[in-house]
Residue, then its C-alpha position, 0 to 999 in steps of 0.5 A: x913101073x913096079x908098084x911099091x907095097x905099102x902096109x899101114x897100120x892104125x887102130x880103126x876107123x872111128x870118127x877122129x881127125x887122124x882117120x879122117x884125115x888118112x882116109x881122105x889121103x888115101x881117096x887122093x892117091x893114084x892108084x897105079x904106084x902103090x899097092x897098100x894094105x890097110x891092117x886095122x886093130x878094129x874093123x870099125x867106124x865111120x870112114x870104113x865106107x870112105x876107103x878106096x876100092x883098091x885098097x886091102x883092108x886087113x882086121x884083127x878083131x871086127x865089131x865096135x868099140x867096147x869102152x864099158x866094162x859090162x859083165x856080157x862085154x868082157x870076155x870080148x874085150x879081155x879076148x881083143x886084148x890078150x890077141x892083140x898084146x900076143x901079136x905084138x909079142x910075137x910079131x911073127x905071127x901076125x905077119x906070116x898068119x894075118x899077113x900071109x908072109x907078104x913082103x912090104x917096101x914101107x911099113x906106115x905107122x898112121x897114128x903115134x900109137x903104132x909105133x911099136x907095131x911097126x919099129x918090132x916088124x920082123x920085116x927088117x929091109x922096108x922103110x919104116x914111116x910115122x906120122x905124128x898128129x899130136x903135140x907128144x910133149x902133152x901126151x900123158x906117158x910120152x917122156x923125152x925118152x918115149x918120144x926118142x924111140x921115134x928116131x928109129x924111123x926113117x922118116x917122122x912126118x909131123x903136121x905143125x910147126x910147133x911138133x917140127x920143133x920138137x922133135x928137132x930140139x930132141x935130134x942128136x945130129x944132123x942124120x936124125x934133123x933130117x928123119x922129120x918131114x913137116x907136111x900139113x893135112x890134106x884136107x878137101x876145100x871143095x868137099x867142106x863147101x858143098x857139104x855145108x850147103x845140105x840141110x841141117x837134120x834135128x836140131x834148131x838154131x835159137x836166132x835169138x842167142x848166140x850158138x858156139x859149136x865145138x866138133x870133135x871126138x869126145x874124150x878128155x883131150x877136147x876139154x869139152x868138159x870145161x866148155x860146159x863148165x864155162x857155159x853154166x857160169x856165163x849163163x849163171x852171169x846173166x850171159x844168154x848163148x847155147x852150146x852144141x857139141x858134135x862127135x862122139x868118143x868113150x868120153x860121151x856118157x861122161x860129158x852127158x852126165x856133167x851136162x845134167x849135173x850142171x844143170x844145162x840140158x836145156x842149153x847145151x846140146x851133145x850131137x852125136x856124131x854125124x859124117x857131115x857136121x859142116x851145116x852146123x858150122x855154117x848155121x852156128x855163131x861161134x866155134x870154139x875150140x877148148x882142147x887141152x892139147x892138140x897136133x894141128x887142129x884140123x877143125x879150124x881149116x874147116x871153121x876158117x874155110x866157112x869163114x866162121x867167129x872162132x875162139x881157139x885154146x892157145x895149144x900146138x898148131x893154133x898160131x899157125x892156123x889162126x896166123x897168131x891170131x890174125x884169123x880168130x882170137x885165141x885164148x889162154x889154155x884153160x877155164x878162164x881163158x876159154x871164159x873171158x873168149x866167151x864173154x867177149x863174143x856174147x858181150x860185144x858184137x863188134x870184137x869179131x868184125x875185123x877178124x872176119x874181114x880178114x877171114x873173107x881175104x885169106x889164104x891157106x899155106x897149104x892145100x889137099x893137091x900139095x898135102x898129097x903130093x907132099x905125102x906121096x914125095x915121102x913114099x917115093x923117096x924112102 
């Protein structure tokens, strides 16, 4: 059987969901079908090491992000800019220099981000597909007409229900209601399991207090900035509990000098990242999700399967995953709901009790195998 070539493009492989969540596809797919190309913008991140063998990783630039803009940095980064806006101007470069004139069957956009990349593709015969991770209408710059340029796909692969219908809502026929797949992230029960069981590695759980825990990249969409904002006036209120973040982004520095401007370094932990974060998940209270906008937070899968107190913001993707609620209490999408979430779990020790006997029974709609097998469908068919 002839192996269909795949190009999939994405920005790096930094420690986000969308990239987890891409690589751990990528580690599940049989490799006798397909012949992929895996073009970063970056050659940079954690899941680097992750990515299969037989997979070809192709790069634009090579080395870390660079998110300050220091005298000694900025030749590097103008240099990274004016390179890649010159590929995406003149298309043709990058795929008869970098790409060395290959021909692909599909051009796979693994972020919203390269869209453009793939829909200017001088590669006018392959099968162009999109996989959207984000609730878009929340995105800053993506207006109803942003979001439209998206039709011109082949296939739209959305991972929520909410962001199913809102590409619907924006069909105009029957042809394009029929571009958009909805298919869950693949995600690996098994690996969250074992991985919880390892020990947890500098830091100290307080057996006196309740610790919530929040995992993520660190940049504005996360609201960990209002997390900690919430976590001072609880403890101003005389309501005693501890804070631990754990992830990393361009947004780090920022949410470490709120952290000392508020006065709650000795409370409130920033982690950094770590490949495995699932022993602090096990050993914390509470997690908490305070995102200001989300896809489908793959996060809660991972509290949900170690069966964890969660208190989820009320943003795309929640209601499915938390079974509106039947899983874990979701609050109203800002400081005060994320407050009265807080002061509920601290104050009553018993508030949690029914969602955790619920928690011990349930049953995900969605696995890896059918996540996988679903994705794959999508490829096989186009």
């Amino acid at each position: 059987m002839k192996k269909k070539k795949i190009l999939i493009r994405i920005g790096s492989l930094r420690h986000g969901g969308a990239e987890k969540v891409l690589v751990t596809f990528l580690k599940n797919l049989p490799q006798d079908k397909y012949e992929i190309d895996l073009l970063l913008n970056l050659y940079s991140g954690k899941y680097l090491k992750d990515v299969p063998e037989w997979i070809n990783i192709i790069y634009l630039n090579k080395g870390e992000m660079i998110t300050t803009n220091r005298v000694q940095d900025i030749p590097k980064k103008a240099f990274r800019v004016v390179y890649q806006n010159l590929l995406n101007q003149f298309p043709g470069l990058l795929y008869n220099g970098k790409l060395k004139g290959r021909k692909y069957d599909i051009e796979f956009a693994a972020i919203h981000g390269m869209r453009d990349e793939i829909l200017n593709s001088p590669l006018r015969a392959s099968k162009k597909i999109v996989w959207i991770h984000n609730d878009l209408s929340k995105v800053k710059g993506y207006s109803e007409v942003e979001i439209r340029k998206f039709f011109g796909f082949d296939r739209i692969m959305v991972i929520s229900e909410k962001i199913e219908q809102l590409f619907k809502d924006l069909a105009q026929n029957e042809t394009e209601k029929n571009k958009i797949v909805k298919i869950y992230n693949p995600l690996d029960t098994e690996e969250i399991l074992t991985k919880a069981e390892k020990n947890v590695i500098n830091y100290k759980f307080d057996v006196k207090v309740p610790t919530f825990i929040s995992v993520g990249t660190v940049f504005p969409q996360k609201g960990f900035d209002r997390l900690l904002k919430v976590h001072k006036k609880l403890l101003d209120e005389g309501f005693q509990h501890k804070i631990l973040i754990v992830g990393d982004g361009y947004d780090f520095e920022n949410i470490k000098r709120l952290k000392t401007e508020l006065n709650v370094d000795e409370t409130a932990t920033l982690y950094g990242f770590t490949d495995n974060p699932y022993p602090y998940f096990k050993k914390a209270d509470f997690y908490i999700l305070s995102s200001r906008y989300e896809g489908f937070p793959t996060v809660l899968f991972e509290a949900i399967t170690l069966k964890k107190k969660i208190i989820a913001t009320d943003v795309s993707g929640v209601r499915e995953m938390l079974k509106d609620g039947q899983l874990g209490l979701i609050v109203e999408n800002s400081e005060t709901g994320i407050y009265d979430g807080m002061k509920k779990a601290i104050s009553d020790q018993n508030f949690f009790q029914p969602y955790i006997s619920r928690l011990e029974n349930a049953e995900m709609p969605f696995s890896l195998e059918k996540s996988v097998t679903a994705i794959s469908a999508v490829l096989d068919e186009v």
